[in-house]
Structure formats: C-alpha cells, structure tokens
N, C-alpha and C positions, 0 to 999 in steps of 0.2 A: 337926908335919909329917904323923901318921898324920892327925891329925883333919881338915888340909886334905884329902890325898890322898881320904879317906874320903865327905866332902861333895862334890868336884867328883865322882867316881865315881857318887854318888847322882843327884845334877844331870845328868850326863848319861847314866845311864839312864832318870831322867824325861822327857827330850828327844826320846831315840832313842823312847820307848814315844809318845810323842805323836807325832811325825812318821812313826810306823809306822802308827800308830791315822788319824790324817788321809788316809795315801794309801792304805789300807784302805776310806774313808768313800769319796773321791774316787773310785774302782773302781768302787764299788758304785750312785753317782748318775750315774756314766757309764753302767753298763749300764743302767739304769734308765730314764735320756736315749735310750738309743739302741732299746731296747726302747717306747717312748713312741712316739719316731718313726717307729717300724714298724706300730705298730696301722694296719689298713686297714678302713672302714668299708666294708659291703656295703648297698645298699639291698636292701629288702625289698617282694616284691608282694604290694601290700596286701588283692588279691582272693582271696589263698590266707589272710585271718586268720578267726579265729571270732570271735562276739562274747565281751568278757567283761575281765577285769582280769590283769593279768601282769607278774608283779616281773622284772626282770633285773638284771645287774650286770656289775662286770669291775674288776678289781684289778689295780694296780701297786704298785710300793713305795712310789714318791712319790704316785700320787693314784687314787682309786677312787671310784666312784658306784654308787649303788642306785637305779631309776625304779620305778616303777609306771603301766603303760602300758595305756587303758583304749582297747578297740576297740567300735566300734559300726558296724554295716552295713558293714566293710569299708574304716573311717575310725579315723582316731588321733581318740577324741574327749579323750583327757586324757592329762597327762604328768606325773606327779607326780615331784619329786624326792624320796628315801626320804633319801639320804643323801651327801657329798661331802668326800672330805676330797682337802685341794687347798692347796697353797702360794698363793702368789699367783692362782689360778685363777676367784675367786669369781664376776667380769664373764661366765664361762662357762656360770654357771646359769642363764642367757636362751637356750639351745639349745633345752630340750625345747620352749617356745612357737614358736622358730622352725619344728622339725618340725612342731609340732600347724598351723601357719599353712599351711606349705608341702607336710605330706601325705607328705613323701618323707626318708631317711636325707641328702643330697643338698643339705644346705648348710651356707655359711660358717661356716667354726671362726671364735672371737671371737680380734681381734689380740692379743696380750697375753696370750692362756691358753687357747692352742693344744690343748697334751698335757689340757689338762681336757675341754677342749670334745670333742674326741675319747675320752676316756674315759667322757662323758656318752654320746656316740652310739651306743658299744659297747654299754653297759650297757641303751641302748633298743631297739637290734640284736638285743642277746639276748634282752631281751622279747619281740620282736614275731618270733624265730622261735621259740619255745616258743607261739604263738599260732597257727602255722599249723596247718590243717587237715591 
C-alpha cells in the first residue's frame, strides 16, 4: 500500500510541475504576442540619411532580425538580411526588397508572418536612424 501511495504521489507531482511549467510557457508567449503586436514602425526621411552602411536590429523572445542597410544619395540602395530567427516567419524575408523597391518604412507586412515582417522593419528603422545626419 505504501509503495502505491508513494508512486501516485510522484505521478502527481510530475503533473502538477508540468501543468505548472506549460502555463509558465503560455504567460510568457502571451506577452511576447502582445508585445509583437505593439511594435509600431515609424517611417524615416530619407533626406536626413548620410551615405554609407548601417546594421540595425530589434529583439523579441519569439523572433528577431539583424539588416544591413546601405544608403546612397539619400536612397536605400541595399538591404541585407544579417540574420532572423522567426517561427513560421520566413515568407517575411521579402520585406527588405519591398522597402529597397518602395524607398519608404510604409509597406505591407507579408499575410502569414506578420510579427516577423514587422520585426524586419524595426530592425531597418533602427538602421536607417543611426544613419541620420
């Protein structure tokens, strides 16, 4: 009888530590969601940039990017992605050409990887203000 009592005891501390641990995890990708959906992208005037090359970045728990953002006469002439770690986000790595095409912080996140494609724009946000004059 001890050795029943003893193994259901174990079994349900290994329960309660998992269902503790899961709505710990759950907490923590809610805030992460809700912080995702608050990034606000600013565009940038682009006649305030200098020439020249400019890393920027922007972290979240769930996904982060690093651009390399290269200005010429006052033009995005290049947008390198350095780096992106992103759940199902990857369709969002076609942002920086969208900017490079469009000239402006000022379009379409990709449907499907939202919180990415917005993490991209921050990350070239921050570039292109460490470029201003």
């Amino acid at each position: 009888m001890k050795r029943k009592y003893r193994i259901f005891s174990i079994i349900a501390i290994v329960v309660i530590g998992i269902f503790a641990a899961v709505i710990g995890i759950k907490s923590q990708i809610d805030k992460s969601i809700k912080q995702l959906a608050e990034v606000t992208i600013s565009d940038v005037d682009l006649k305030q940039l200098r020439d020249g090359s400019y890393t920027g970045s922007y972290k979240t728990d769930l996904v982060s990017a690093e651009v390399k953002v290269t200005v010429n006469n006052h033009k995005i002439a290049e947008i390198e992605l350095l780096e992106h770690k992103h759940g199902k986000g990857a369709p969002a790595e076609i942002i920086p050409d969208k900017v490079v095409e469009a000239q402006t912080l000022d379009v379409d996140t990709v449907s499907g990887a939202t919180y990415s494609s917005k993490v991209i724009l921050k990350a070239i946000e921050n570039a292109l203000n460490s470029a201003k004059q």
